[in-house]
N, C-alpha and C positions, 0 to 999 in steps of 0.2 A: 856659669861664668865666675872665674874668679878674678879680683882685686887687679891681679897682674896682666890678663887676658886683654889687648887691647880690643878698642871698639872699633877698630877703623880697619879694610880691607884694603887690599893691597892694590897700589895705584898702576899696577903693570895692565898694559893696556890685554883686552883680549886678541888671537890672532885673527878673527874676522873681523876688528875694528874698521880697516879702512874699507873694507864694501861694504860695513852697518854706515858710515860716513857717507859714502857715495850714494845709496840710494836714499838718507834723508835728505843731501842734498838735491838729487835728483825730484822727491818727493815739493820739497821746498819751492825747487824752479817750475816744476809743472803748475800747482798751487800759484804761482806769482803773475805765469802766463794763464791761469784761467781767471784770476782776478780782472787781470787789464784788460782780458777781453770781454770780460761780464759789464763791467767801468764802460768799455769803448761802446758796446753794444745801445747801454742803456741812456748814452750821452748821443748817439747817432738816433736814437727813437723822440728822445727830448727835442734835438735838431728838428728832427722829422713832424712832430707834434706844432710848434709853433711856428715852423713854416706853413704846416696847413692851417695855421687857427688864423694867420698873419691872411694867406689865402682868399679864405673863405670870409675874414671880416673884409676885405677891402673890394670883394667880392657884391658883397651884401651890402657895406655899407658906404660905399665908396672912398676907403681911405685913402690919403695921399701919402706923399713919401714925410711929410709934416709928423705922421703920425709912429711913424715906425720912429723916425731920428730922437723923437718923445722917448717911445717905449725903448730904447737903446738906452738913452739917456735915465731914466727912471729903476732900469736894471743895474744897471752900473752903479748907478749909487745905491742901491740895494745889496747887492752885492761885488763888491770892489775887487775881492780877488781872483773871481772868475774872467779870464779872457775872451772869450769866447759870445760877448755880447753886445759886441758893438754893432752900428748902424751896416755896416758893408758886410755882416755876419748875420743879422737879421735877412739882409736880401739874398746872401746865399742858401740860408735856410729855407728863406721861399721859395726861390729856381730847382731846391734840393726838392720838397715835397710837387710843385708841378713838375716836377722829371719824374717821380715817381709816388703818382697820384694813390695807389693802393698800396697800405702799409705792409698789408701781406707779402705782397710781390716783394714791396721793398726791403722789409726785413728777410727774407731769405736772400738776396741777392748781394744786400750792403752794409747790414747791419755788425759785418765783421769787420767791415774796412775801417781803416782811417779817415777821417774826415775828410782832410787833403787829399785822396783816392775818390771819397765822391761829387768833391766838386770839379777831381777831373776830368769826372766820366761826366757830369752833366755839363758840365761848358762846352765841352769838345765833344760830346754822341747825343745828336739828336734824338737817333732814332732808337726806339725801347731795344727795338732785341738786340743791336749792336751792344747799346749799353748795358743790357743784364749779360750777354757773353761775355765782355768785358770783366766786369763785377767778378762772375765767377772766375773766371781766369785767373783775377787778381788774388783771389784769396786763394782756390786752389794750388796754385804754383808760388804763394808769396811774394808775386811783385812786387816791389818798390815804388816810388811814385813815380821814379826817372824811367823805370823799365815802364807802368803804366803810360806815360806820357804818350799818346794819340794825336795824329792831325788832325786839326782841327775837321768835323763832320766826314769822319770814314766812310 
């Protein structure tokens, strides 16, 4: 190289630039949709966990609702910026894990959904197998929660 020789290469774009664009973006959204569903998955399992730990203490120990509006309250101010812990969220967490009492089952059947998708399967579908057809439907075909919406005990 000499004195004269610039260092810098020429800023013309190459001609397969926009499909090297397209599939990093394409790369990027797939990536962003396996995130929120790893997030969704692992926040409907935590759901699932203290709804049965909620269960099984009040079960055992005889809790009352005294006890939950505590631990609501106690979370909260532990952590302030999570939504998802208040008192009417604790008891749908509970109805969530008695609707579906084996995690197994349940994480195959909802663990992809949205939250709002499985409390509207378990308020409205008593009954299990209704409610895991349901489940899968929803994920398979992508329902919504307006397209999910059910009468009440199908």
């Amino acid at each position: 190289m000499t004195a004269s020789t610039p260092l810098h290469r020429s800023d013309a774009l190459p001609a397969d630039y926009p499909q090297f664009l397209a599939e990093i973006k394409a790369r990027i959204g797939a990536a962003r949709t396996r995130a929120v569903l790893a997030v969704n998955s692992e926040l409907i399992r935590l759901y699932w966990e203290i709804g049965h730990e909620i269960l099984e203490r009040q079960g055992r120990e005889g809790w009352g609702s005294g006890v939950t509006k505590r631990l609501s309250s106690d979370l909260r101010r532990t952590f302030p910026d999570i939504k998802g812990l208040s008192e009417t969220n604790l008891r749908h967490m509970r109805a969530f894990a008695q609707a579906w009492p084996d995690w197994e089952v349940c994480s195959q059947a909802v663990s992809k959904l949205p939250w709002g998708h499985n409390l509207e399967l378990v308020y409205k579908l008593p009954d299990d197998d209704i409610r895991r057809w349901y489940a899968h439907q929803a994920f398979e075909n992508g329902w919504s929660r307006n397209v999910l919406r059910v009468p009440r005990s199908v």
